[in-house]
C-alpha positions as CSV (number, residue, x, y, z in Angstrom):
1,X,13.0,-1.0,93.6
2,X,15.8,-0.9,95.8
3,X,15.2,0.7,99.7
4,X,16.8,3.9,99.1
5,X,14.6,5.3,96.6
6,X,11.5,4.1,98.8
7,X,12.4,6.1,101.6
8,X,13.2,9.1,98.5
9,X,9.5,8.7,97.9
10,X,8.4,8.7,101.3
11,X,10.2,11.7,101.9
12,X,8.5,13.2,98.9
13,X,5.1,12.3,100.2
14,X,6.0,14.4,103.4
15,X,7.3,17.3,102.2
16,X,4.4,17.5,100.0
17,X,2.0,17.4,103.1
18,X,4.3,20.3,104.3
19,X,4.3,22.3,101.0
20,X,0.4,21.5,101.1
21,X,1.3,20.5,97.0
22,X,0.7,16.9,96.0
23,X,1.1,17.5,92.3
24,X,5.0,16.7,92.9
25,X,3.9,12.9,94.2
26,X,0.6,12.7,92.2
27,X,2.7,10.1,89.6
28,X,4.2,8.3,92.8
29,X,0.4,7.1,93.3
30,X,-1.4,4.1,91.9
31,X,-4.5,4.9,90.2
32,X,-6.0,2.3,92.1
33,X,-4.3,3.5,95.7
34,X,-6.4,3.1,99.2
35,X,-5.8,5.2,101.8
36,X,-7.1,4.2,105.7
37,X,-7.0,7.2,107.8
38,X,-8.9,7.5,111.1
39,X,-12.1,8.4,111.7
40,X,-13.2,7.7,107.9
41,X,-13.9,5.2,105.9
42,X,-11.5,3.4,103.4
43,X,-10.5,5.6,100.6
44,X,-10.2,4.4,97.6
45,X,-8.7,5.7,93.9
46,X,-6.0,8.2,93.6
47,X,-8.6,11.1,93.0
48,X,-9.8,10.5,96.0
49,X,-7.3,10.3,97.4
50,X,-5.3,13.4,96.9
51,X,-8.5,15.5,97.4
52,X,-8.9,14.0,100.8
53,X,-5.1,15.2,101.4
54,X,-5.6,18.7,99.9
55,X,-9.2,19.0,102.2
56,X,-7.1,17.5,104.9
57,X,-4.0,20.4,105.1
58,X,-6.7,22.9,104.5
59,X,-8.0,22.6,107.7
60,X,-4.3,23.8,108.7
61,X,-2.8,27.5,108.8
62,X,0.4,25.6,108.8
63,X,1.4,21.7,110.0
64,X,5.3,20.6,109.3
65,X,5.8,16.8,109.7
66,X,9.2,15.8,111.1
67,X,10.1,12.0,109.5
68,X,12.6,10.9,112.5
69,X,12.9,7.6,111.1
70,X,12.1,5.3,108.2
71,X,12.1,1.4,108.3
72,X,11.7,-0.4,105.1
73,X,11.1,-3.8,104.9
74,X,10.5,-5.7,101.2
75,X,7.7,-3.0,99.4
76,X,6.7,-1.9,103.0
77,X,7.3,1.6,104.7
78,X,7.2,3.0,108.5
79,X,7.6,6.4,108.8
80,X,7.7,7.4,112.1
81,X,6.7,11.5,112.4
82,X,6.2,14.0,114.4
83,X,3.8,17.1,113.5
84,X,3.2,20.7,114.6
85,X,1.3,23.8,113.1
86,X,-1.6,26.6,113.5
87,X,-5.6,25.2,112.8
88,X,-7.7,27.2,110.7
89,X,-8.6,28.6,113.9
90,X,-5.5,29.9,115.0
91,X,-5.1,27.1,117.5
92,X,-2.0,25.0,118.0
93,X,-1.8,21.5,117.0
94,X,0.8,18.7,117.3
95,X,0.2,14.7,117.3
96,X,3.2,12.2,116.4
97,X,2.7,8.4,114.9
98,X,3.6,6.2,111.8
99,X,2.7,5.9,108.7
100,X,2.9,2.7,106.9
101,X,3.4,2.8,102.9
102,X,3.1,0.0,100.9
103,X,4.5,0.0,97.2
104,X,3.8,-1.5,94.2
105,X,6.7,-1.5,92.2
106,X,7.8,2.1,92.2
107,X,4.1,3.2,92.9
108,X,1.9,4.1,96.5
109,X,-0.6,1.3,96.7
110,X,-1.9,2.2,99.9
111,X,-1.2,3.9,102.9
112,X,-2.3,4.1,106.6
113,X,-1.8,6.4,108.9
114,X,-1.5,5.5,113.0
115,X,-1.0,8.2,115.2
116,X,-1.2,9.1,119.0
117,X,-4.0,12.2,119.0
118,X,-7.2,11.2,117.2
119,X,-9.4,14.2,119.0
120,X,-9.6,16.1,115.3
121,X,-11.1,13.6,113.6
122,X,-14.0,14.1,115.8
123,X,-14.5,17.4,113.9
């Protein structure tokens, strides 16, 4: 795998977060992905997964994620966002941070999430 179609993927990933649709990146995961996301425990298994993302942009009326820049280095990703939208209950939300892909092969192995507002995960 060559840069260039890694950030194509990681693009993918995030304009499936903003479509709230991960059936369009479902075959970019490994079956055996892990995803660390504060405030829960390791998840592990692409089922998982992707019903931990679909739960997760529920919980939105509406969040866009901005990529302003991506670094890749070897199978490694940074994505460095910005995000904005409506909660469930109509209250405005925004956080930015970096998400860090790896891949194996042309596959998400796992991916971790590091951003500046944790307060929701308290919910």
């Amino acid at each position: 795998m060559n840069s260039e179609m890694y950030k194509e993927k990681t693009m993918a990933f995030f304009e499936a977060m903003n479509a709230k649709n991960f059936d369009t990146v479902k075959d970019d995961m490994h079956e055996d992905i892990s995803f660390d996301f504060p405030g829960t425990k390791l998840l592990e298994g692409q089922r998982r997964v992707l019903l931990f993302l679909t739960a997760l942009t529920r919980k939105y009326n509406d969040l866009t994620f901005t990529v302003s820049e991506i670094i890749v280095e070897n199978n490694v990703v940074f994505a460095v966002w910005t995000n904005k939208g409506t909660a469930a209950d109509g209250s405005e939300y925004k956080n930015s941070g970096v998400t860090l892909i790896r891949f194996r092969g042309d596959k998400i192995e796992f991916l971790s999430d590091y951003f500046k507002d944790t307060s929701f995960t308290q919910n």
